[in-house]
Wavefront OBJ file of the C-alpha trace (Angstrom):
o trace
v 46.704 -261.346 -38.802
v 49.897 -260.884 -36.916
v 53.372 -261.568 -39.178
v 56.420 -262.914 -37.351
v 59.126 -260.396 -37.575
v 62.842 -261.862 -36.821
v 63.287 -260.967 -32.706
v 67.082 -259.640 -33.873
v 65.291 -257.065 -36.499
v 62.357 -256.479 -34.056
v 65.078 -255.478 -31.276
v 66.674 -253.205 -33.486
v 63.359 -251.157 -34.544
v 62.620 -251.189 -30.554
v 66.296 -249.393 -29.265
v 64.468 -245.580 -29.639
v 61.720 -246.583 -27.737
v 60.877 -243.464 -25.236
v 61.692 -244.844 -21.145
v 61.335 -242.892 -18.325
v 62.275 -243.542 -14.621
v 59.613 -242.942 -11.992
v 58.619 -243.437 -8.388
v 55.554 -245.353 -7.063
v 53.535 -245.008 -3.898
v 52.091 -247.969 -2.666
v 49.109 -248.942 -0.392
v 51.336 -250.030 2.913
v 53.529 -246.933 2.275
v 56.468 -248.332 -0.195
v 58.089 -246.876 -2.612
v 58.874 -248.801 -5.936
v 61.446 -247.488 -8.370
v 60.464 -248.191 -11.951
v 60.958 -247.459 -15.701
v 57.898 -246.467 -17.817
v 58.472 -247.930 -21.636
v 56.711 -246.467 -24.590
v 52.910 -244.911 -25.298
v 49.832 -245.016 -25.505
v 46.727 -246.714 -23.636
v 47.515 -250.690 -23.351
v 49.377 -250.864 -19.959
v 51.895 -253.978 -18.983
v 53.146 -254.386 -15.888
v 56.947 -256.060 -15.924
v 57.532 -258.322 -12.821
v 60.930 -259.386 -12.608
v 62.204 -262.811 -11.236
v 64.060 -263.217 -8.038
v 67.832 -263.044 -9.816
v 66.730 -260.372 -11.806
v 65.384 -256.123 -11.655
v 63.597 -253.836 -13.619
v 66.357 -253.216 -16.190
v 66.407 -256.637 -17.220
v 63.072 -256.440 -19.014
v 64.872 -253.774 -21.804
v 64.402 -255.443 -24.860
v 61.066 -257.266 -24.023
v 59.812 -253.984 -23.156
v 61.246 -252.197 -26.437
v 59.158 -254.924 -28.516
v 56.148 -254.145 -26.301
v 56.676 -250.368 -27.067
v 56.686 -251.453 -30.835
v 53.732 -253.022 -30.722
v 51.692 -250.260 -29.167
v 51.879 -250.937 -25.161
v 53.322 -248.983 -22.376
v 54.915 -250.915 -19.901
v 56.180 -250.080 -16.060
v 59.129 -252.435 -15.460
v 59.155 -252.242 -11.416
v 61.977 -253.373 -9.024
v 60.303 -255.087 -6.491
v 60.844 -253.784 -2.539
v 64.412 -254.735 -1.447
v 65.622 -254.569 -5.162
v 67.853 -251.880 -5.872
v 66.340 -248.382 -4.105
v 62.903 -250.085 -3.814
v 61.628 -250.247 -0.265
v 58.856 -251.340 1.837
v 57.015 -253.174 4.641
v 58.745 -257.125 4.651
v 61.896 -256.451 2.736
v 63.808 -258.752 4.452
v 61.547 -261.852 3.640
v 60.489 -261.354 0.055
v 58.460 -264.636 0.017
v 55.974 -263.982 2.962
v 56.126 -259.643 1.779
v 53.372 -258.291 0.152
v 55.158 -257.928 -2.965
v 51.732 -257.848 -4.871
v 51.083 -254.428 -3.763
v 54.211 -253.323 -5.858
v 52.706 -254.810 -9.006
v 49.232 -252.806 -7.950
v 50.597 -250.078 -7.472
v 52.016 -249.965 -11.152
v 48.738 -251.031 -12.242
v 47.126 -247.828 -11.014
v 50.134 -245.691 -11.921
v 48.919 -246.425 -15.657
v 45.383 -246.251 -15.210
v 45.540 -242.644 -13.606
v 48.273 -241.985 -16.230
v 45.235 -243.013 -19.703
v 45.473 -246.668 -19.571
v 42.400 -248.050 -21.110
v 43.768 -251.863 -20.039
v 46.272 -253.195 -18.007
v 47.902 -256.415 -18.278
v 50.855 -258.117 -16.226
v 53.911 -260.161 -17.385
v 55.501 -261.805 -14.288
v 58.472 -264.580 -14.006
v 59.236 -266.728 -11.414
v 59.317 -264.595 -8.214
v 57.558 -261.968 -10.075
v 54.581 -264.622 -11.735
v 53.598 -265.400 -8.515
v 53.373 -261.831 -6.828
v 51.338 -260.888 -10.409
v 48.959 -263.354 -9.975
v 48.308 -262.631 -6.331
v 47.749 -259.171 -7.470
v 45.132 -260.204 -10.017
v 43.468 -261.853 -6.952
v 43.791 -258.328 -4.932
v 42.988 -255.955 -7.794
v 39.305 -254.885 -8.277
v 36.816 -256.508 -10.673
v 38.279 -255.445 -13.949
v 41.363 -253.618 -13.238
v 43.735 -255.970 -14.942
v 43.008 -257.217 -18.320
v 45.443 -260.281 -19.049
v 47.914 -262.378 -16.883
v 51.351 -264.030 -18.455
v 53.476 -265.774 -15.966
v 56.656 -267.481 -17.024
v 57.110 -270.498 -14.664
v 55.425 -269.707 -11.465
v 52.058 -270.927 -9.249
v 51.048 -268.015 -7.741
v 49.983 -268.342 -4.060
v 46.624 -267.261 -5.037
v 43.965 -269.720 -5.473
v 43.957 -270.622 -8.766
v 39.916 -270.253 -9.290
v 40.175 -266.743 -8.396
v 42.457 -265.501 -10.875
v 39.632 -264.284 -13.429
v 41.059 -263.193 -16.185
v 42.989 -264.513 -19.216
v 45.877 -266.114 -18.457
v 49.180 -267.273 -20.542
v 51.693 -269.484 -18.496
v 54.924 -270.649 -20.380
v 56.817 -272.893 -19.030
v 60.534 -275.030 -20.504
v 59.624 -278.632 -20.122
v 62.365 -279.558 -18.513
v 62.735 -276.662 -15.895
v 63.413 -277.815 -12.796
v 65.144 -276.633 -9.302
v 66.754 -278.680 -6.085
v 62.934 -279.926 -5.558
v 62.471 -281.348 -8.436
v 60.514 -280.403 -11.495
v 58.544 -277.373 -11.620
v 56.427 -278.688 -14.741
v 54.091 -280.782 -12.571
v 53.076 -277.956 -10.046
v 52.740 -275.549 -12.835
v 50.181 -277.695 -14.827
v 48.258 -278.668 -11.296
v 47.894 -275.071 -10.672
v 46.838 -274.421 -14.461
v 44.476 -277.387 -14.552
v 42.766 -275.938 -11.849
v 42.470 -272.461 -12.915
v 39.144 -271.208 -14.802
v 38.730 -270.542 -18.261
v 40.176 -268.729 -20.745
v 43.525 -270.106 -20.128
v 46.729 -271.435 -22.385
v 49.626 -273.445 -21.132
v 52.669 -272.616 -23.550
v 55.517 -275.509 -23.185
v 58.862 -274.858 -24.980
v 61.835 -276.694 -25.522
v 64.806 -277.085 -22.847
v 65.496 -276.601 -19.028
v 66.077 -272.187 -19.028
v 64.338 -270.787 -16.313
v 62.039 -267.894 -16.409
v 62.969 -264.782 -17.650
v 66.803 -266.749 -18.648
v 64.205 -268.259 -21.705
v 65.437 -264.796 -23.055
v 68.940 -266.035 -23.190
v 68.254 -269.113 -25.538
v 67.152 -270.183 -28.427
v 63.618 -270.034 -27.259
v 63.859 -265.775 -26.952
v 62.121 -264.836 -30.275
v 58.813 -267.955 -29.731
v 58.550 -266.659 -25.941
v 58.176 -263.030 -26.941
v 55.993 -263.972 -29.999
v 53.977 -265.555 -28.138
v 53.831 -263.024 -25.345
v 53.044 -260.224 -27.333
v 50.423 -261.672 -29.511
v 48.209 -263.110 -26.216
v 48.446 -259.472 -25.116
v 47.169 -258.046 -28.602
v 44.735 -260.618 -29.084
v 40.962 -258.829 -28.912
l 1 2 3 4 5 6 7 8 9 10 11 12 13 14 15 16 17 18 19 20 21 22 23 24 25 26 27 28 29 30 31 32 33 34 35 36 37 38 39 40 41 42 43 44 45 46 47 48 49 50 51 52 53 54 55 56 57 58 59 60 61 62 63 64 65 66 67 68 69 70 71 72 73 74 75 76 77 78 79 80 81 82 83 84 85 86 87 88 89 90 91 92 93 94 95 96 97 98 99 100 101 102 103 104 105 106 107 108 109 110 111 112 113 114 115 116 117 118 119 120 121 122 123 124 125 126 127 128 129 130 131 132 133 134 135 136 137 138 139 140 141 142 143 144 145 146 147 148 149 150 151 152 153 154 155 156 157 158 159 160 161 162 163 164 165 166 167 168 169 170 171 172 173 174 175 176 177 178 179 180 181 182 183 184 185 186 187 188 189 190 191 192 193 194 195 196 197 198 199 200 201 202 203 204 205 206 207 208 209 210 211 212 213 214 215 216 217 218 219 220 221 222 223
């Protein structure tokens, strides 16, 4: 049974939790500065949105350390001191192999699973990972308001998308893409809908924070 601890109190217990900088390799010769949260053998992957970097997953990651998981919060190439192959068009880069290659930094470093938290810019470059990875490598898939460009029946694992009902950019909507691309996706999946119009990772920044990060962290602990 999981109890619902305040997210103000649950922040507070989280502010010790152990974080440690490293550099990662990847396959097309990158290299992706990142910041390793917590211990032990549950891996998460932190994919930040386009407006946002590594250190903006803190206090999601701090919970996550609370709750038993060790998360890699990456800055994607052309964030920060992250490089690689594409930089200078981030939406046609292979930005997937920057989530992969903090996937296999925890499984050489004891993970037992791996699972990936991506928003926005970051949700869709998870889910084409899950699409590149190899049978089993990644556990679980949470993507705050994104489609990834991946086919949708390929992404075989359990997914979590959340989404604020009325999010929308200068095209319109992003609700009615999102639930296409969910619709279509195979079993198990959830669709999460919350109140308002906050973006992504700026759910964090509303009212919204403490059900998003429930919610989050009890898909990821589920058996």
């Amino acid at each position: 049974m999981l109890i619902r601890v305040p997210l103000a109190l649950v922040l507070l217990t989280g502010l010790s939790a152990a974080q440690e900088p490293v550099n990662l390799t990847t396959e097309d010769g990158g290299l992706i500065h990142a910041i390793v949260y917590g211990k032990g053998d549950r891996g998460v992957v932190l994919a930040h949105g386009g407006r946002f970097n590594k250190e903006s997953w803190a206090k999601q990651a701090r919970v996550l350390a609370d709750a038993g998981f060790r998360s890699v919060a990456i800055d994607f190439r052309g964030f920060g001191e992250s490089r690689g192959p594409g930089q200078s068009d981030l939406y046609t880069a292979p930005v997937y192999l920057d989530v992969l290659a903090a996937v296999r930094y925890l499984e050489k470093t004891g993970a037992k699973t791996v699972s990936l938290v991506g928003a926005s810019f970051g949700g869709s470059a998870a889910g084409d990972a899950v699409c590149h990875a190899r049978a089993g490598e990644i556990n679980r898939l949470v993507i705050l308001a994104a489609a990834p460009t991946c086919p949708p029946e390929k992404l075989a694992v359990n997914k979590l998308f959340i989404v604020a009902r009325d999010d929308a950019n200068a095209a319109g909507p992003r609700l009615a893409k999102i639930r296409e691309y969910f619709d279509k996706a195979t079993e198990p999946k959830k669709l999460i809908l919350v109140d308002g119009s906050a973006h992504a990772q700026f759910l964090f920044d509303t009212d919204q924070a403490e059900r998003v990060l429930h919610e989050i962290v009890q898909f990821l602990s589920a058996p």
